[in-house]
C-alpha positions as CSV (number, residue, x, y, z in Angstrom):
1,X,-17.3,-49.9,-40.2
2,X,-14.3,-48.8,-41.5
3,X,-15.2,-45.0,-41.7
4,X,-16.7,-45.5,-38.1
5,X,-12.9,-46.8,-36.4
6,X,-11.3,-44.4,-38.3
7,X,-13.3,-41.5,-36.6
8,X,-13.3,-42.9,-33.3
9,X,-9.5,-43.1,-33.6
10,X,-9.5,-39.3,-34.8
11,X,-12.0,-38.4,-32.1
12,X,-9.2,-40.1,-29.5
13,X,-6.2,-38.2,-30.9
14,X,-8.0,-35.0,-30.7
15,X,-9.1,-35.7,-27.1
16,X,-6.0,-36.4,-26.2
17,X,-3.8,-33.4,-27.6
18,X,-6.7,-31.1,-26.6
19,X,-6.1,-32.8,-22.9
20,X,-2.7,-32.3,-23.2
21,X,-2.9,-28.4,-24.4
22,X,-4.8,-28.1,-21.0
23,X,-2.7,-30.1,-19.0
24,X,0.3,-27.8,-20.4
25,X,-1.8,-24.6,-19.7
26,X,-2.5,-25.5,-16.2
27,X,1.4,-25.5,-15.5
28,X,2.2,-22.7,-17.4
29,X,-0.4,-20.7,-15.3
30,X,1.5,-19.9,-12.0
31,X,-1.5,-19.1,-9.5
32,X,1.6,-17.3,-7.3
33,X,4.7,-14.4,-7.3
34,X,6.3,-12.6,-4.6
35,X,7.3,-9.2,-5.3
36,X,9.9,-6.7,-3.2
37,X,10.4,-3.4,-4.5
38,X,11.3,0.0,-2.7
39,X,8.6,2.7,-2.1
40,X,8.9,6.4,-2.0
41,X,5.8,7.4,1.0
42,X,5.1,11.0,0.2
43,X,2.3,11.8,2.3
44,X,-0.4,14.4,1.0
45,X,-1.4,16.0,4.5
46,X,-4.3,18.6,5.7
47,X,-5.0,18.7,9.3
48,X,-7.8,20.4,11.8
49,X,-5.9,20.9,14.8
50,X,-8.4,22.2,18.1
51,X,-7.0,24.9,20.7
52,X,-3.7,25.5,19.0
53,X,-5.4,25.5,15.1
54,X,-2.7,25.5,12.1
55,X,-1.7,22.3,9.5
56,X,-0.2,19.7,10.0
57,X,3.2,17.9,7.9
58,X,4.5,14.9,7.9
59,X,7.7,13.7,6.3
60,X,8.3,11.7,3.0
61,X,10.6,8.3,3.3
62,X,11.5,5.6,1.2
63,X,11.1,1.9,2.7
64,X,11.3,-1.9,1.7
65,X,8.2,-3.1,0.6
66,X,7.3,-7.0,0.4
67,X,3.9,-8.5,-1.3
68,X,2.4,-11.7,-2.3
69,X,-0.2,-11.6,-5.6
70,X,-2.3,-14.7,-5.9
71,X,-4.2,-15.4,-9.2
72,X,-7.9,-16.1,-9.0
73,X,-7.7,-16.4,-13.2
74,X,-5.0,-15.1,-15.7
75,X,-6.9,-11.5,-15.3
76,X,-8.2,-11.7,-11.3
77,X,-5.5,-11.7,-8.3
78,X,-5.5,-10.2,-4.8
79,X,-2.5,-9.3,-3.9
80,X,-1.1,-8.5,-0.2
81,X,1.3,-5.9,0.5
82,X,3.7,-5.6,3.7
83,X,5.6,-2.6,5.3
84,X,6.5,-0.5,7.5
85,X,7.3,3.5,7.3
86,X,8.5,6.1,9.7
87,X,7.8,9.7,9.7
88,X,8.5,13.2,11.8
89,X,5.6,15.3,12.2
90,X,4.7,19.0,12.9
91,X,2.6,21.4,13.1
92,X,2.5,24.7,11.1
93,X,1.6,27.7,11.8
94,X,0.2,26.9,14.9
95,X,-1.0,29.7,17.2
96,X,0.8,28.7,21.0
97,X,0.6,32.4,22.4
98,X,-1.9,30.9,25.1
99,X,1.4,29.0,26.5
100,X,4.1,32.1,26.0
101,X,4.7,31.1,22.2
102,X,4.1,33.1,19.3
103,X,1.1,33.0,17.5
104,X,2.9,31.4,14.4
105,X,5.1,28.3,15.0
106,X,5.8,24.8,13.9
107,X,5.5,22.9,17.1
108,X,7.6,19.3,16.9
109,X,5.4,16.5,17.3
110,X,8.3,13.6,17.3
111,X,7.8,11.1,15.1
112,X,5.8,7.4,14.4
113,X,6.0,4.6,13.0
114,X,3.3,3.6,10.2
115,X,2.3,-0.2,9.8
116,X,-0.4,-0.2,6.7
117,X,-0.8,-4.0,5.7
118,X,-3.0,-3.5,2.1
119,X,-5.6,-6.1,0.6
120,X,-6.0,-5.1,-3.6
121,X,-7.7,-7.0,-5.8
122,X,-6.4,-6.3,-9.4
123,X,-7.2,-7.1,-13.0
124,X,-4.2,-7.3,-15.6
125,X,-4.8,-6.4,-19.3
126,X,-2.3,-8.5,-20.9
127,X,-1.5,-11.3,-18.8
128,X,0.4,-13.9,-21.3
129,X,2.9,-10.7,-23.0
130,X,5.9,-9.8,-21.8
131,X,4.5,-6.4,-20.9
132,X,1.2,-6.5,-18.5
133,X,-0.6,-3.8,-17.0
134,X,-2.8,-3.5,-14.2
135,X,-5.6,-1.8,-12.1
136,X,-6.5,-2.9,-8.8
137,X,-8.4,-1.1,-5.7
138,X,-8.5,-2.2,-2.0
139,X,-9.1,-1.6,1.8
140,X,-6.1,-0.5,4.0
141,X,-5.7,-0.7,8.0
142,X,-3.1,1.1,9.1
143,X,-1.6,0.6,13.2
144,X,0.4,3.3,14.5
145,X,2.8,2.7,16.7
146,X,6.3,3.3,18.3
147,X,5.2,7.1,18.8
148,X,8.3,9.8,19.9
149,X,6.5,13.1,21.0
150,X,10.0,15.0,20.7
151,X,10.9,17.8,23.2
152,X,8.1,20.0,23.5
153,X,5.0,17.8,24.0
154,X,4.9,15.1,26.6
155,X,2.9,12.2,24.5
156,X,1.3,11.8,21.7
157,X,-1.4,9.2,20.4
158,X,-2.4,8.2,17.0
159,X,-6.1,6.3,16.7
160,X,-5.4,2.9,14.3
161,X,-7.5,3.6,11.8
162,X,-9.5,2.0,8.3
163,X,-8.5,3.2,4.6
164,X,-9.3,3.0,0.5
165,X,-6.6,1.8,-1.7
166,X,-6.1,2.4,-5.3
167,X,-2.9,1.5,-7.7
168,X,-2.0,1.3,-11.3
169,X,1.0,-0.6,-12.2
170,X,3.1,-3.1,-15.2
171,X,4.9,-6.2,-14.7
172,X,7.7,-6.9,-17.4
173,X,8.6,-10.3,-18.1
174,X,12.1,-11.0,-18.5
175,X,11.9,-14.4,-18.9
176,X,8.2,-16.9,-17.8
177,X,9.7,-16.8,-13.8
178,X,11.8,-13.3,-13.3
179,X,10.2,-9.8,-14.4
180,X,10.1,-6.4,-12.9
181,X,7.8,-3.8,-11.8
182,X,6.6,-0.8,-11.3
183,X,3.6,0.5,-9.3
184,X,1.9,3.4,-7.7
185,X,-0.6,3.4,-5.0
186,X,-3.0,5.8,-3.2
187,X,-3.9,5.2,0.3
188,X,-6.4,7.2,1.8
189,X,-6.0,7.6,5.1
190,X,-7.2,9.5,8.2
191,X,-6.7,9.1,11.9
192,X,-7.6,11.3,15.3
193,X,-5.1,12.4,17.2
194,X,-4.4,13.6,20.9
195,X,-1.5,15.8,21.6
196,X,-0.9,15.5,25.4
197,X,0.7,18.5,26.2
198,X,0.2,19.3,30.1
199,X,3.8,19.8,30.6
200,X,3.0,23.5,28.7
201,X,-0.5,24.0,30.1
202,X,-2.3,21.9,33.4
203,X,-4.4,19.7,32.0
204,X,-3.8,20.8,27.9
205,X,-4.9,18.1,25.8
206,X,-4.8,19.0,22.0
207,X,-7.4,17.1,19.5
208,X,-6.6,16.7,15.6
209,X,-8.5,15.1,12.9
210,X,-5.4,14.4,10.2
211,X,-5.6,12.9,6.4
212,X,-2.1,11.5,5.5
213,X,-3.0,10.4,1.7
214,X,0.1,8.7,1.0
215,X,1.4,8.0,-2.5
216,X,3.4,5.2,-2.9
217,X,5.9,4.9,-5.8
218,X,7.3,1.7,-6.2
219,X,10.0,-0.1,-8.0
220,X,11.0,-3.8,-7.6
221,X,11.6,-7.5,-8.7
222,X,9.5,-10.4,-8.6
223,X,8.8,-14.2,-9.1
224,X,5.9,-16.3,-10.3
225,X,5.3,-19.5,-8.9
């Protein structure tokens, strides 16, 4: 009998500090963290322009960047990001000798503004060290708007338009709340275009099927929580 309270008594105080090791886990494991970093966008563009024919290139900027990771498990999040990016654009070596141009020119094509909310899910290596790598891959939709044609065309429209995301990246703790991080992104990303330009031509409408391909090359803070 003795033998028998003896273990049930051991079998309690094992239960009990194995319940309390998981109780402790659960509130060391922060299922949250916000992230803001800034982003280099330097677009990787190729163009097929109708009528006019030539390239296309768009301009690299650097912009605030916001995102919100939530963790599935230690290893699984999805993580959110938010931003906004605007860019001139031209053509190059576009041939506008139809219209009294040469047959060589960069024609302005104003500017826009890029809105490309990203959904990644991501898996980190080494998520209880201070230094934790990751991979993740996602979908992209990307809205256009706020578009400037410039001075030589009278509009121009971008199509809103569906992408593939991939990233590599580390976190570095700096203490269990604060770390830092880096993090580099592909979007791929494609859109139509119309070019209205029937101030230079009646009735001149100028089709373009564009890849912007951005990289994004980002620094920041964040917070678990």
């Amino acid at each position: 009998m003795k033998k028998i309270i003896l273990a049930v008594i051991a079998l309690t105080v094992f239960g009990t500090n194995l319940a309390n090791a998981q109780e402790e886990n659960k509130v060391d494991f922060k299922k949250w963290q916000v992230r803001v970093r800034g982003v280099g966008v330097v677009p990787d563009e190729s163009a097929k322009i109708g009528i006019i024919g030539g390239d296309a290139k768009i301009s690299n900027t650097f912009i605030p960047e916001l995102d919100f990771t939530y963790f599935f498990t230690k290893n699984i999040s999805a993580e959110l990001i938010l931003g906004t990016s605007k860019h001139d654009v031209n053509t190059v070596a576009s041939d506008i000798s139809a219209v009294g141009g040469p047959t060589s020119a960069d024609v302005n094509l104003g500017s826009v503004y890029l809105l490309p909310p990203t959904l990644t899910v991501q898996y980190h290596f080494l998520p209880d060290h201070i230094f934790n790598p990751y991979v993740g891959a996602g979908v992209n939709y990307t809205i256009f708007y706020n578009e400037k044609a410039g001075n030589t065309v009278r509009g121009i429209e971008y199509e809103n338009s569906f992408g593939y995301a991939f990233q590599v990246g580390f976190d570095l703790m700096l203490d269990d709340k604060f770390f830092i991080n880096m993090d580099i992104k592909k979007i791929f990303l494609k859109t139509d275009v119309t070019v209205d330009a029937s101030n230079l031509a009646a009735g001149l409408s100028i089709p373009a099927d564009v890849e912007i391909n951005p990289l994004l090359l980002g620094f920041g803070v964040g917070m678990k929580f």
